[in-house]
N, C-alpha and C positions, 0 to 999 in steps of 0.2 A: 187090359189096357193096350189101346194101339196107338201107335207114336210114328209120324208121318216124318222120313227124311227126305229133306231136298239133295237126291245124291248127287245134281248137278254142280251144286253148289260148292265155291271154294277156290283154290289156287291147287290144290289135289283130289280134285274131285276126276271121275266115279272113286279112283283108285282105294286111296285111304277114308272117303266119307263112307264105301260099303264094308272096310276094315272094321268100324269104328262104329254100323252101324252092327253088324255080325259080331264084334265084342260084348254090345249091351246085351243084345238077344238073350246071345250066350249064358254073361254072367247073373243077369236079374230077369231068366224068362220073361222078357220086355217082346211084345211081337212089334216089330221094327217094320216099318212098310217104306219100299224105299219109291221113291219117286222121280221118275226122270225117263231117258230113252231107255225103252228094252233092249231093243239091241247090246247098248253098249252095257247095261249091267246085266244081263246071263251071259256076257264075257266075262265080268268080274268075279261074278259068285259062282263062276265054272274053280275058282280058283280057291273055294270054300268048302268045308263040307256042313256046313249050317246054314240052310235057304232060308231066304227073304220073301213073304212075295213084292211085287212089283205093280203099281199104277204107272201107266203108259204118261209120259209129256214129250211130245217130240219137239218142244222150243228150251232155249236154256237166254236166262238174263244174264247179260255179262256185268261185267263191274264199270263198266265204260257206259251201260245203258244210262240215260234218264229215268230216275225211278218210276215216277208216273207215266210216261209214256210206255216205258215199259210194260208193266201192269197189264196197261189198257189194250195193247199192241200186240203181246204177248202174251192169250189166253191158255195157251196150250204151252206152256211153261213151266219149269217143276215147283217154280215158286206161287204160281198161280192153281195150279193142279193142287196144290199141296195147302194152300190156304181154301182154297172150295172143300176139299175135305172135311178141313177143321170145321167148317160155318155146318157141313150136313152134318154134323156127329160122326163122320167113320172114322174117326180119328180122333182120340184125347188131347193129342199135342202137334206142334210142329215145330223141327228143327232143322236149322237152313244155316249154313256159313258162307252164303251167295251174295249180292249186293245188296246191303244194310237196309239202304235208300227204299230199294225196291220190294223189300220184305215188312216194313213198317208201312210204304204207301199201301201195299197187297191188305194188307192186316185192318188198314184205317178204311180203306174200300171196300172190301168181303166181307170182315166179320162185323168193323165199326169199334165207335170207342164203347165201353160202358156207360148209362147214363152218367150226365154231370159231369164227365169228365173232358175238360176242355183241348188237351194234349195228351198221348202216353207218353211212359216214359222211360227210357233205358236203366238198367241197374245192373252194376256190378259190385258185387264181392268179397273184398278182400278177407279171405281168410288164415287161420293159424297159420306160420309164428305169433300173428296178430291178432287181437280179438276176431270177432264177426263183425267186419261192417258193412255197409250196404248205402252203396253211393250213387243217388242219382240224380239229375240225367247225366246222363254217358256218350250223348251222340244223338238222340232222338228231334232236340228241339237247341237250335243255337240261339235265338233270340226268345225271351219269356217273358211275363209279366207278373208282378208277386201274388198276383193269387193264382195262378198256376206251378208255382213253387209250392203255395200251399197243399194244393194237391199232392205236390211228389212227393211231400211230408207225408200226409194223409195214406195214401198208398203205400209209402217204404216202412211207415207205422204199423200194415197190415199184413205186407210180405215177412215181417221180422217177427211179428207175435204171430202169424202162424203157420209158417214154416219154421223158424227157430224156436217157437215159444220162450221168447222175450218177452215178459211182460212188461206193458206199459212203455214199449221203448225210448230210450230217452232219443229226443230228436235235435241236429246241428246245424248251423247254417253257415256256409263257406263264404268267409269273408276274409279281409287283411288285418281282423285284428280282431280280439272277441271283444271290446267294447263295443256297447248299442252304439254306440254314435261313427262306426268306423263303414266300409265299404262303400256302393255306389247307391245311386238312387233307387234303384230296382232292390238291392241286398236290404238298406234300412226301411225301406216298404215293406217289404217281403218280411222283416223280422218284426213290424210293429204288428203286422196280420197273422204272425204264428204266435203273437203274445195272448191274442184272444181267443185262441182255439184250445179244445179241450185235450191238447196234446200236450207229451211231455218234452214240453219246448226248452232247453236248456241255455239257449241262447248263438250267440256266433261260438263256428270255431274256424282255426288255422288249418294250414293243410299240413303243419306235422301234428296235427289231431286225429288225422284218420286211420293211423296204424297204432292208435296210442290207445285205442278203446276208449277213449272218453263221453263217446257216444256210438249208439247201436244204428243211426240210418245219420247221413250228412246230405242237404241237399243244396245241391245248386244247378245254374239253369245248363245245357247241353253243350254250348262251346268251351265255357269254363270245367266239365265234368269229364269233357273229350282229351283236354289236354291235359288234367293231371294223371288220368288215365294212360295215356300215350308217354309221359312221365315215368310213369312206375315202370311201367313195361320197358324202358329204355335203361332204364336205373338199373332195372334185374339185370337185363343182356351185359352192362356196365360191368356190374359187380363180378358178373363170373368171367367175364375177359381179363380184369384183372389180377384175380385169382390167379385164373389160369397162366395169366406171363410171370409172376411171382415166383407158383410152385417149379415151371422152365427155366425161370432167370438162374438159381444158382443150385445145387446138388444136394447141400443139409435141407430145403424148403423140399426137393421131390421125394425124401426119403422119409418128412413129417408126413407129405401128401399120403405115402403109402399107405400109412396105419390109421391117415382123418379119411381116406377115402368113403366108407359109409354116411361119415356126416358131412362131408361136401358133398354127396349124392342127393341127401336130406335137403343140403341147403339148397341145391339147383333145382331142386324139383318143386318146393316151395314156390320157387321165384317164375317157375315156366305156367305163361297162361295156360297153356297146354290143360295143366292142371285142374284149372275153374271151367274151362267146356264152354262156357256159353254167359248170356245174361238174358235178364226174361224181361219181353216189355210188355211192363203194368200199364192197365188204363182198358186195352184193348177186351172186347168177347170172345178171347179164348188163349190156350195155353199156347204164348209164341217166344222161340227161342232163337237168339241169333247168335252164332259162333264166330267164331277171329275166322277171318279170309283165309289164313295160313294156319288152317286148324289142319292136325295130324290125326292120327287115328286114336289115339288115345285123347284128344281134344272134344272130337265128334261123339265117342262114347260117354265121356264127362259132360255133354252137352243133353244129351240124352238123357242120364240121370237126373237133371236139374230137370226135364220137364217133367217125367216122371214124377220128380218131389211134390213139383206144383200139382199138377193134377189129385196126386193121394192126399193133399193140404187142401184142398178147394180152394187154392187163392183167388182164382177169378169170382167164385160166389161170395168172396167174405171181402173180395175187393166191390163186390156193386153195394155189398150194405156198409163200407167205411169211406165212402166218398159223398161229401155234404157239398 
């Protein structure tokens, strides 16, 4: 298995994206191919003793680009170099934490959707303390129509039975209220068209339903996905700020901290996207992974493995036989 990194990619990139990419090698004999300017990475992996090799891109997409133009504009790009890859087979997967935009147009350009499928779509994660769930979209598509929800169903249906082997997943629809008759005109469309499908449609849910396991994939359409997304992550940083001025505010709280410190460790690490590495966007012909902009090294390794997963699941082949 070869796993293409965009090592331009990022708010730390080369630095920590060939930490991160030199991590996976490492720990899951994963052969890591990192992509971007030579130059500047056999300065970085001068500071490794476990080589990568290297496809040459001497352009890089900034986060400021146009994603389309981009693209177009920018062939010799690590995000472009590194999706031409995936489309010839030298490569199983691609993993980028460069501009989102730009890595979803790359993907819908090069590789294309899978038949039938009218949009991809972003999915992320939430996992343990909380069940597994798998929430999308996440950013791919802000405006939708309910039967391209049904798809993200259809998809997040296939990501979960076979990558988690979840059977039969039960599936949710994020609304303000889980009666049929509650949400917007796109939500109770979208739920009259998941009632006829041969999914395990369990009907609307709330968004304090998504850490509650009450259902294995939750979908709704990409502005609404972006923001409870951006939510969470805010909530986390939230939580541990307050901790943190608690256990400082008074002398008997730093002396409890001493002896909870493993399990605030626990709890912080839970809470860091860091953690989850990446999300995969379904829809697309072939394994593509997009990381947090501010992914660290142990982010971009975590992001790695997730393609990896895909790839050894063959979700792309079991995503073109579950989309109707």
């Amino acid at each position: 298995m070869r796993i293409a990194l965009d090592a331009m990619g990022g708010d730390h990139a080369p630095s920590d994206v060939v930490k991160g990419g030199v991590a996976a090698a490492h720990e899951q004999g994963i052969e890591v191919v990192l992509v971007g300017k030579r130059s500047a990475l056999e300065v970085e992996l001068r500071n490794h003793r476990f080589d990568l090799p290297i496809v040459d891109a001497s352009e890089v997409v900034g986060f400021d680009d146009p994603p389309v133009r981009a693209v177009r504009h920018k062939q010799d790009s690590s995000i472009v170099v590194g999706m031409n890859l995936l489309k010839r087979g030298d490569v199983s997967a691609l993993v980028s934490a460069g501009n989102s935009g730009a890595v979803m147009a790359a993907a819908l350009l090069i590789l294309g959707s899978i038949d039938g499928v009218e949009r991809p779509a972003l999915g992320f994660l939430f996992t343990p303390p909380w069940p597994t769930v798998l929430l999308l979209d996440v950013g791919a598509n802000t405006d939708c129509k309910p039967r391209q929800l049904v798809q993200f169903a259809q998809m997040g249906n296939v990501y979960m039975g076979r990558v988690f082997g979840v059977e039969r997943p039960r599936i949710g629809l994020l609304s303000n209220g889980e009666e049929e008759t509650k949400g917007n005109l796109m939500v109770r469309e979208s739920h009259r068209l998941l009632k006829d499908t041969n999914l395990n449609f369990v009907g609307n849910v709330e968004g304090k339903d998504i850490v509650k396991g009450t259902v294995d994939v939750v979908v709704t359409d990409g502005f609404t996905g972006n923001v409870v997304l951006k939510a969470n992550e805010g909530l986390g940083e939230y939580i541990l700020l307050s901790l943190k001025q608690m256990i400082t505010s008074r002398p008997h709280f730093r002396i409890a901290a001493f002896f909870l410190e493993p399990a605030l460790r626990a709890f912080a690490k839970r809470l860091d996207y860091a953690e989850y590495g990446g999300v995969p966007l379904l829809g697309v012909k072939g394994n593509v992974i997009v990381a947090h902009g501010r992914s660290d090294t142990n982010a971009i390794k975590n992001a790695i493995f997730i393609a990896k997963q895909a790839e050894e699941q063959g979700v792309v082949e079991a995503m073109k036989m579950g989309i109707t």
